[in-house]
N, CA and C atoms as an extended XYZ file, in Angstrom:
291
Properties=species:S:1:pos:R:3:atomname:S:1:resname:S:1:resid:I:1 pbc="F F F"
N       109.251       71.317      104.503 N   UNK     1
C       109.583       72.717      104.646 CA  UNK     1
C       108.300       73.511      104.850 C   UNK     1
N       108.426       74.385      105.605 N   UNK     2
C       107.111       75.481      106.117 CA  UNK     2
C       107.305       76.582      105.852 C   UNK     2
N       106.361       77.038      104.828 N   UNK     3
C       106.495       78.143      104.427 CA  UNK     3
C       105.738       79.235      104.929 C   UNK     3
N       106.246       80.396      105.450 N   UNK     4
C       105.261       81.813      106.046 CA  UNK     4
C       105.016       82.518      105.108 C   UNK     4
N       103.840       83.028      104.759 N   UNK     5
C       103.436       84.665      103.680 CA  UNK     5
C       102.817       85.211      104.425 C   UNK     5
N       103.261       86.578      104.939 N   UNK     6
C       102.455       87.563      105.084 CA  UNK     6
C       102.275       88.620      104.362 C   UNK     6
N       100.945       89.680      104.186 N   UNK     7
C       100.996       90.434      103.657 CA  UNK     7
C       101.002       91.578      104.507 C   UNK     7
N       100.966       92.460      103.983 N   UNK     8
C       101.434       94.162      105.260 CA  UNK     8
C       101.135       94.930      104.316 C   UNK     8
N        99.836       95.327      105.093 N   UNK     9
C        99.205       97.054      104.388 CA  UNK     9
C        99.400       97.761      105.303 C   UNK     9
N       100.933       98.887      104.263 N   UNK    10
C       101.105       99.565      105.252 CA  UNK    10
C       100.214      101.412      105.582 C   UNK    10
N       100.770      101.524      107.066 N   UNK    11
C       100.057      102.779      107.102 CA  UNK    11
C       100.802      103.815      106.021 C   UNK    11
N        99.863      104.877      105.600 N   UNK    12
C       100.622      106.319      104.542 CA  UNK    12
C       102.030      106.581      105.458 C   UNK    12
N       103.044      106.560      104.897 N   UNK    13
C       104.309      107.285      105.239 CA  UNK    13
C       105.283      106.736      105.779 C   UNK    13
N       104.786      104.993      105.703 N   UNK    14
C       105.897      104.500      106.952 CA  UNK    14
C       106.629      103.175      105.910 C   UNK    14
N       106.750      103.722      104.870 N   UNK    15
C       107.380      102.355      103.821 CA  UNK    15
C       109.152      102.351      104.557 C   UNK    15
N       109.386      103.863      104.116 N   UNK    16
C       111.047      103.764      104.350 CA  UNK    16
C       111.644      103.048      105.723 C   UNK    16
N       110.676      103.545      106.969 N   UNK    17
C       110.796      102.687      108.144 CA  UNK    17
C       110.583      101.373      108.372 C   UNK    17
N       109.566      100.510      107.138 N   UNK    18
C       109.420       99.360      106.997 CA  UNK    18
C       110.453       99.098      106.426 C   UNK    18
N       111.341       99.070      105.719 N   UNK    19
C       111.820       98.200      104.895 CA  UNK    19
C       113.148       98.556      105.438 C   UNK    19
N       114.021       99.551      106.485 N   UNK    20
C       114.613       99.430      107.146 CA  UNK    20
C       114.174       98.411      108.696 C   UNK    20
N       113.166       98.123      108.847 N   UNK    21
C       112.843       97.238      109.945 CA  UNK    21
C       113.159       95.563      109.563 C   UNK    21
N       112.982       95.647      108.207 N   UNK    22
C       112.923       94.224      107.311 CA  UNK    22
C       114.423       94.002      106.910 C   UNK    22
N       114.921       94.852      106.878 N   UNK    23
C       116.440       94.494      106.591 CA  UNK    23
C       117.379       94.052      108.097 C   UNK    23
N       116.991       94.601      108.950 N   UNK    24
C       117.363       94.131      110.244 CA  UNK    24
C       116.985       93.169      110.728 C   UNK    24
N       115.714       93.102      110.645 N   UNK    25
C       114.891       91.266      111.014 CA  UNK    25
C       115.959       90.159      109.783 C   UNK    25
N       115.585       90.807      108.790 N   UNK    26
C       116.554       89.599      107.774 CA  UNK    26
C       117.858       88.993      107.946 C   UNK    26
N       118.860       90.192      108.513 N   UNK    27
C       119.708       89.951      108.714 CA  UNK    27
C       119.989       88.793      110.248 C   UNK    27
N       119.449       89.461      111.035 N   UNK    28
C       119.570       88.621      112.464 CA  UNK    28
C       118.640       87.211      112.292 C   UNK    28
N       117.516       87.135      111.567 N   UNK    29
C       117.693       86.101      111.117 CA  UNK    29
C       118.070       84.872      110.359 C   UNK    29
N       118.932       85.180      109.641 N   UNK    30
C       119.304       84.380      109.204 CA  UNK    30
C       120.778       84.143      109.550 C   UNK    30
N       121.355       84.952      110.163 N   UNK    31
C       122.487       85.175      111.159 CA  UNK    31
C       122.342       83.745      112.201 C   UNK    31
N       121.116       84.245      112.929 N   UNK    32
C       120.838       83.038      114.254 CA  UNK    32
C       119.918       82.304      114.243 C   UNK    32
N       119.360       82.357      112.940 N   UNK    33
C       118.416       81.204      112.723 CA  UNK    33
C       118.854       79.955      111.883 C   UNK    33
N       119.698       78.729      112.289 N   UNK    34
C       119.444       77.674      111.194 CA  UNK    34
C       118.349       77.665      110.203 C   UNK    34
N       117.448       77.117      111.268 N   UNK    35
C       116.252       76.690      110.681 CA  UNK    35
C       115.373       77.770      109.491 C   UNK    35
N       116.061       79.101      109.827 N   UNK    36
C       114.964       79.607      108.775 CA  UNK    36
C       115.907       79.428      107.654 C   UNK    36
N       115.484       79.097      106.138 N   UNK    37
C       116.544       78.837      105.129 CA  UNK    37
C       115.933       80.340      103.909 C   UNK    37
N       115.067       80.673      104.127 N   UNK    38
C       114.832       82.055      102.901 CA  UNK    38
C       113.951       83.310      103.727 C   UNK    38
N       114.031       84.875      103.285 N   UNK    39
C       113.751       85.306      104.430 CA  UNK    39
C       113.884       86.630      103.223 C   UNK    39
N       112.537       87.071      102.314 N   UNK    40
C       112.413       87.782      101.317 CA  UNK    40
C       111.537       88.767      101.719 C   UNK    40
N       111.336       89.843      101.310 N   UNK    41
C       110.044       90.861      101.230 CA  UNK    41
C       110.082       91.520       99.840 C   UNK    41
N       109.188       91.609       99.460 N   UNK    42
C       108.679       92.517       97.975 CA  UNK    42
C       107.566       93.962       98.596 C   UNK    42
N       108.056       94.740       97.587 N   UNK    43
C       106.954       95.350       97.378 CA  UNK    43
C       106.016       95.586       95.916 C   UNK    43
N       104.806       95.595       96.027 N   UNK    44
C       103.554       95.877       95.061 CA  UNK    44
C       104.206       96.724       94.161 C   UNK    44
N       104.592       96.209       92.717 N   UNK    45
C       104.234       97.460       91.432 CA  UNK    45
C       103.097       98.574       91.490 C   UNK    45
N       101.837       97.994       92.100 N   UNK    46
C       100.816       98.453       91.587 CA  UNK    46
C       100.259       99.569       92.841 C   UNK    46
N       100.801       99.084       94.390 N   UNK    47
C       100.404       99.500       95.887 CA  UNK    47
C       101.785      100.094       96.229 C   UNK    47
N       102.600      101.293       96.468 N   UNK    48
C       103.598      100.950       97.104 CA  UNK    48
C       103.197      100.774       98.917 C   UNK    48
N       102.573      100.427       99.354 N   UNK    49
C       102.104      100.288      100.670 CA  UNK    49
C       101.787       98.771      100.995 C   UNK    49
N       101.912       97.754      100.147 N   UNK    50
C       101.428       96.268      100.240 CA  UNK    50
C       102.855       95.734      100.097 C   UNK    50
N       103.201       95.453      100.898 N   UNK    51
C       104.444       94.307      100.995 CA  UNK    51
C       103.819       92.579      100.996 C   UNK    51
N       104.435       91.739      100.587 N   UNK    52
C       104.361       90.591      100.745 CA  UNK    52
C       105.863       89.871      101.425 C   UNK    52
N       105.843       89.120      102.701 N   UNK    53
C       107.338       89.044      103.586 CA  UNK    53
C       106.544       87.443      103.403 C   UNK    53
N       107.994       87.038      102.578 N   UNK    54
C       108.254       85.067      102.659 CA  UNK    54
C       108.957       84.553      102.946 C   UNK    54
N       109.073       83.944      103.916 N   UNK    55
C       109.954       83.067      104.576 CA  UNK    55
C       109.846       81.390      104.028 C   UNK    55
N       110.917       81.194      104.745 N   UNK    56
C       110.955       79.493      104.633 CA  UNK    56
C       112.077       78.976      105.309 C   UNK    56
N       111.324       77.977      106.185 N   UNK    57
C       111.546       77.547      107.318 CA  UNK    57
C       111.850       75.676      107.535 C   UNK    57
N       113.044       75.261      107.902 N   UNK    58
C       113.191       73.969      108.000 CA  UNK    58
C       111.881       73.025      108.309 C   UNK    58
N       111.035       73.678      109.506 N   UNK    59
C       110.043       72.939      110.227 CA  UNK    59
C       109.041       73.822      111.030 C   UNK    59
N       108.007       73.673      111.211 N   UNK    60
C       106.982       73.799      112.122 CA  UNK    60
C       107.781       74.448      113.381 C   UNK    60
N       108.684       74.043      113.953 N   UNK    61
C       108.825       74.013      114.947 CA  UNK    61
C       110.660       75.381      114.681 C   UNK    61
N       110.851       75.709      113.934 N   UNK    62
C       111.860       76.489      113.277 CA  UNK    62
C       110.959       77.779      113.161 C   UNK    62
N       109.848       77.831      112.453 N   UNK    63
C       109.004       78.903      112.783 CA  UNK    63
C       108.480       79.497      113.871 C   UNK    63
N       108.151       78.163      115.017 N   UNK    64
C       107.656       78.804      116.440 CA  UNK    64
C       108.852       79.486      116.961 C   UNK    64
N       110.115       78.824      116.607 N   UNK    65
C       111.195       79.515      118.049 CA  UNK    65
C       111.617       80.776      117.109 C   UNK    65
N       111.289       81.163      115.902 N   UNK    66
C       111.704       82.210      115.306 CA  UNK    66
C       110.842       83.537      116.131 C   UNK    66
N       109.549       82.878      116.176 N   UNK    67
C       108.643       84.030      116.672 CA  UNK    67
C       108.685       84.078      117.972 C   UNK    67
N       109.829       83.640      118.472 N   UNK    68
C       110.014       83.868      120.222 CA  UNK    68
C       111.512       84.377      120.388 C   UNK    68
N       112.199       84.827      119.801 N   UNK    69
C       113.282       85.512      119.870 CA  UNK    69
C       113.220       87.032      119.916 C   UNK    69
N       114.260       87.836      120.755 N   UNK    70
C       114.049       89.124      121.614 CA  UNK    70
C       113.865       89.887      120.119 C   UNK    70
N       114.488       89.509      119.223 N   UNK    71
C       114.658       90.864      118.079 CA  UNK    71
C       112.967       91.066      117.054 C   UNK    71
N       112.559       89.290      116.956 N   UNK    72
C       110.964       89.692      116.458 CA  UNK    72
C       109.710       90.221      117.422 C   UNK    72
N       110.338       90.189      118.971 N   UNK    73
C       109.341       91.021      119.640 CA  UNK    73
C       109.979       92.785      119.569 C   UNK    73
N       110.980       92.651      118.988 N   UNK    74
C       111.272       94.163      119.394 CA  UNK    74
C       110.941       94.822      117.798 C   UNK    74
N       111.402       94.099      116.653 N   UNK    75
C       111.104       94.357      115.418 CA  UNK    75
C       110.144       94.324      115.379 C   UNK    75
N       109.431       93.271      114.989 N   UNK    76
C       108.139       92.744      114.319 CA  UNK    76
C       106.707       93.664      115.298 C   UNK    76
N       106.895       92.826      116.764 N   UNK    77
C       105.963       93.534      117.263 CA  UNK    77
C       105.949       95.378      118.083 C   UNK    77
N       107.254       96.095      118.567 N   UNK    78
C       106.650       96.510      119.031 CA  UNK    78
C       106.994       97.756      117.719 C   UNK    78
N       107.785       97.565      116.642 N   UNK    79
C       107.877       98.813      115.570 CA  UNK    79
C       107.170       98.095      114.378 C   UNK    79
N       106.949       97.449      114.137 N   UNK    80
C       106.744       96.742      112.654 CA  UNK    80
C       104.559       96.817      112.610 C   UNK    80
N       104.462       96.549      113.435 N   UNK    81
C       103.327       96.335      113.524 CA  UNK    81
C       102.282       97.315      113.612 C   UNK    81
N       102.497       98.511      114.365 N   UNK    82
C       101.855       99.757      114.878 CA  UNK    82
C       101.953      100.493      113.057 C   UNK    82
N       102.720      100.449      112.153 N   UNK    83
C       103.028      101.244      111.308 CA  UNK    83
C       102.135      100.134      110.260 C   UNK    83
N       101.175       99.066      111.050 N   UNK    84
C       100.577       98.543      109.790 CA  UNK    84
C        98.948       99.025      109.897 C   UNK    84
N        98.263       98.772      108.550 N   UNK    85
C        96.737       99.073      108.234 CA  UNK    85
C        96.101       97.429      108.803 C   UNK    85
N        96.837       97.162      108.438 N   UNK    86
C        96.431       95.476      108.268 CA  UNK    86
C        97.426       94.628      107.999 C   UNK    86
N        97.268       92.768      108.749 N   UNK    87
C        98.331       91.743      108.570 CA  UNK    87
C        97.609       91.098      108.074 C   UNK    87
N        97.791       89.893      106.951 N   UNK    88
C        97.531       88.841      106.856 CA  UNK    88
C        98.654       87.735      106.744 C   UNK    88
N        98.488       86.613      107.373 N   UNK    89
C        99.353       85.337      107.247 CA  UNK    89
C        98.800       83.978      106.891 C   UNK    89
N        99.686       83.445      106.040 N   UNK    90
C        99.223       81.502      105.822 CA  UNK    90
C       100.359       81.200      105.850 C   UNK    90
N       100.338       80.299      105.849 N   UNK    91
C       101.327       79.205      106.343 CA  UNK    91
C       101.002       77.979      105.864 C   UNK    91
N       102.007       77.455      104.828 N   UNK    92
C       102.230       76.104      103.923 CA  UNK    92
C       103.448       75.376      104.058 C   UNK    92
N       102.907       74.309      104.023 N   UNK    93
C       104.220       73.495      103.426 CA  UNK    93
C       104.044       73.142      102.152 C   UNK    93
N       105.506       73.020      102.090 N   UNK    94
C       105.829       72.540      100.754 CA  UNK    94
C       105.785       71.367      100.248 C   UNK    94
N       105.310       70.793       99.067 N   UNK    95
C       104.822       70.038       98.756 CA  UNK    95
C       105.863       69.290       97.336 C   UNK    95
N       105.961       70.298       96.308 N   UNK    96
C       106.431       70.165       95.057 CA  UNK    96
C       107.847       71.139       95.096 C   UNK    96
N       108.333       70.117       95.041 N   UNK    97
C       110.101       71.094       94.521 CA  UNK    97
C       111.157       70.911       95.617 C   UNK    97
């Protein structure tokens, strides 16, 4: 299993639009994605502007065709992204459990 974490610092003012962007990605994916099997976002106690978005994904290859479908170029990149400070991502597999 392959797991995605990203983190998302977001820009001042754009939480409510994030997390309506994240509920729509969630839904359509896991709607038309087999392969993705968990598909979470949190936000920071401490930041409300730091999200952490975790996925988990059958395979390597469940993650690539996720990030080539019309709704994560229309979500992710052309609204999700502009409203960020900063991305970070890793990517694991799972090992234990």
């Amino acid at each position: 299993m392959i797991i995605n974490v990203a983190r998302y610092f977001l820009k001042p003012g754009c939480t409510p639009q994030m997390f309506q962007a994240f509920e729509e990605m969630r839904e359509l994916t896991l709607q038309n994605e087999p392969g993705c099997l968990f598909y979470q976002v949190s936000q920071s106690l401490e930041d409300e502007h730091y999200l952490i978005l975790y996925e988990n994904y059958a395979d390597k290859s469940a993650l690539e065709a996720h990030k080539t479908t019309s709704y994560f170029k229309d979500i992710i990149e052309s609204r999700v992204l502009p409203w960020l400070e900063r991305r970070e991502r890793e990517i694991f597999e799972l090992r234990v459990g």
